[in-house]
N, C-alpha and C positions, 0 to 999 in steps of 0.2 A: 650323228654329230656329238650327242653324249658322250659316246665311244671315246672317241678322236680329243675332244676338250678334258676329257677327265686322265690322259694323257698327261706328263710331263712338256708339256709345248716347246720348253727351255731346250730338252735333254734331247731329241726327236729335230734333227735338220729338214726343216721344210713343213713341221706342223702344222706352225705358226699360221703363215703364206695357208696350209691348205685350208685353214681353219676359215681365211678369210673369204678364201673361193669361195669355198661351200657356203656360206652366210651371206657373200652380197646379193645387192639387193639386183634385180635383172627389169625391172620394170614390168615385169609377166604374173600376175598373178598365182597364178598355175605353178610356177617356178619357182617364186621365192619362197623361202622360210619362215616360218609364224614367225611374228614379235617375239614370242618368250623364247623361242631358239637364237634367234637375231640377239637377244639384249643376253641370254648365256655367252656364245659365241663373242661378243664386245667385253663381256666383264672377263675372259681369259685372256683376250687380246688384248686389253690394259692393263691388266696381269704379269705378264711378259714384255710388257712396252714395247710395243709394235708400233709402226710405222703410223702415224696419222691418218695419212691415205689410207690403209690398211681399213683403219677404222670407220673412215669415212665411205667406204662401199658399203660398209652395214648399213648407211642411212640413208644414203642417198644413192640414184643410177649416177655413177661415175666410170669414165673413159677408165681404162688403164694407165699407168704414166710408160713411160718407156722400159726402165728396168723391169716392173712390174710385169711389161708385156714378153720381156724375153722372156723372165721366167717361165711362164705358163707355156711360152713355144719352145720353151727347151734349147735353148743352144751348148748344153753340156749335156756331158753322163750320167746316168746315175754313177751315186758313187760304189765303185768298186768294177764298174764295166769300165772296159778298154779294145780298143779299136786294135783288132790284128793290119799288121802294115804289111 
């Protein structure tokens, strides 16, 4: 997570977004990330001014909202892949 945060979050399409994945919170003990990872992870995120939501997975278990959940299901390319027709 170090790694990934000490990044340019700005410069990097989809840091941001991943930075939040990896940092929410999941309810699972096992799963989640210590506090000090969790509260790095939020002071990059408000850093970058990210989404509320965004922020708000760091503290609490929260649903997805819609946009949120496409992203993670991918309804696009990556960039730079393109579909032979």
């Amino acid at each position: 997570m170090r790694l990934l945060v000490d990044l340019n979050l700005e410069r990097i399409d989809g840091a941001a977004f991943a930075v939040a994945q990896l940092a929410r919170l999941s309810g699972d003990r096992t799963r989640d990330l210590d506090d000090d990872v969790r509260s790095l992870a939020a002071d990059a995120l408000k850093a970058v001014r990210a989404p509320d939501a965004w922020l708000r997975m760091l503290t609490e278990v929260a649903v997805l909202e819609i946009a949120d959940e496409a992203r993670v299901l991918g309804d696009t390319l990556p960039a730079g892949l393109q579909l032979a027709t």
